[in-house]
BAVOGU-250796 format. One line per 2 residues: number of its first residue (from 1); for each residue y, x, z of C-alpha. Coordinates in steps of 0.5 Angstrom, whole numbers, always signed. Layout:
BEGIN
NUM = Y:X:Z  ...;
This chain:
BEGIN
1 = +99:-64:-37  +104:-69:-40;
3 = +112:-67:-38  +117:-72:-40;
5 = +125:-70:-38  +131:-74:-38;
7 = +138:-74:-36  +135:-74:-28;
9 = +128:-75:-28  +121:-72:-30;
11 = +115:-75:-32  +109:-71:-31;
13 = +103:-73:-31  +95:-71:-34;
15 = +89:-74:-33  +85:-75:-25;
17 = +78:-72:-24  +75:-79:-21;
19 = +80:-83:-25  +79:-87:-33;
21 = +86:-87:-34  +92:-82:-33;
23 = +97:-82:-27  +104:-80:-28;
25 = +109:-78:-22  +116:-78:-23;
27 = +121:-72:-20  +128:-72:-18;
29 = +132:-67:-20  +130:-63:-13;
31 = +123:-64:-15  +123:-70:-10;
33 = +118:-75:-11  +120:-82:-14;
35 = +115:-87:-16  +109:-87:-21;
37 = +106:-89:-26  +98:-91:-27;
39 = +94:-95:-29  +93:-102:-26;
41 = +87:-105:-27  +88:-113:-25;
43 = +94:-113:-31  +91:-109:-35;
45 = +96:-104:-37  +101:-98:-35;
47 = +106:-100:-28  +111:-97:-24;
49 = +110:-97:-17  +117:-93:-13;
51 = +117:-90:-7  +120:-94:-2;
53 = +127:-93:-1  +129:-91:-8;
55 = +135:-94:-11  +134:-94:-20;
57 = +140:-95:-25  +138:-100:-30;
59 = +138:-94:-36  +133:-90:-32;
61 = +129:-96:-31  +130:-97:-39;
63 = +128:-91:-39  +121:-91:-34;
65 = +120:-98:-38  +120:-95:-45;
67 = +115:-89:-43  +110:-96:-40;
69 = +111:-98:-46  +109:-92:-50;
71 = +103:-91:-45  +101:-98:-46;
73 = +101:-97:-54  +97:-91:-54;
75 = +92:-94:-49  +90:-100:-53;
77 = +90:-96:-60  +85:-92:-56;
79 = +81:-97:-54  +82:-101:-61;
81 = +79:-94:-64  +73:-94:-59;
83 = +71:-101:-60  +71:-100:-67;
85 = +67:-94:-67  +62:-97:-63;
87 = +61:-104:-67  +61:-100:-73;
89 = +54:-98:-74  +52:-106:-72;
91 = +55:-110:-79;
């Protein structure tokens, strides 16, 4: 299980039985749910998909934004590592 805090937000998340990729749900402070993150296929990376009627400042959008971004770097590190391992014993 991954857990993130910030200043009024939690990000957890793991990995999901049926799902390739990881899937994140973001809390309020009273364990409200907010949005999530998780993978998006058609764009190949990490989104944000908020709940309807949820209002976001701009730093905690920077900060949802940031946490894509270091999933969207390990996520292709990985998949650089994979690929790597696969071909290597072609050459």
């Amino acid at each position: 299980m991954i857990t993130k805090q910030y200043k009024f937000f939690t990000i957890q998340g793991d990995v999901v039985l049926g799902r390739k990729t990881k899937l994140f749900v973001i809390y309020d402070r009273g364990n409200s749910v907010l949005g999530r993150v998780l993978w998006y296929a058609g764009w190949r990376q990490y989104v944000f998909e908020p709940n309807v009627a949820t209002i976001w400042s701009t730093g905690c959008l920077a900060d949802v934004m940031k946490f894509m971004g270091e999933l969207n770097k390990e996520h292709r590190t990985c998949q650089t590592t994979t690929v790597n391992a696969r071909t290597a014993g072609r050459r």
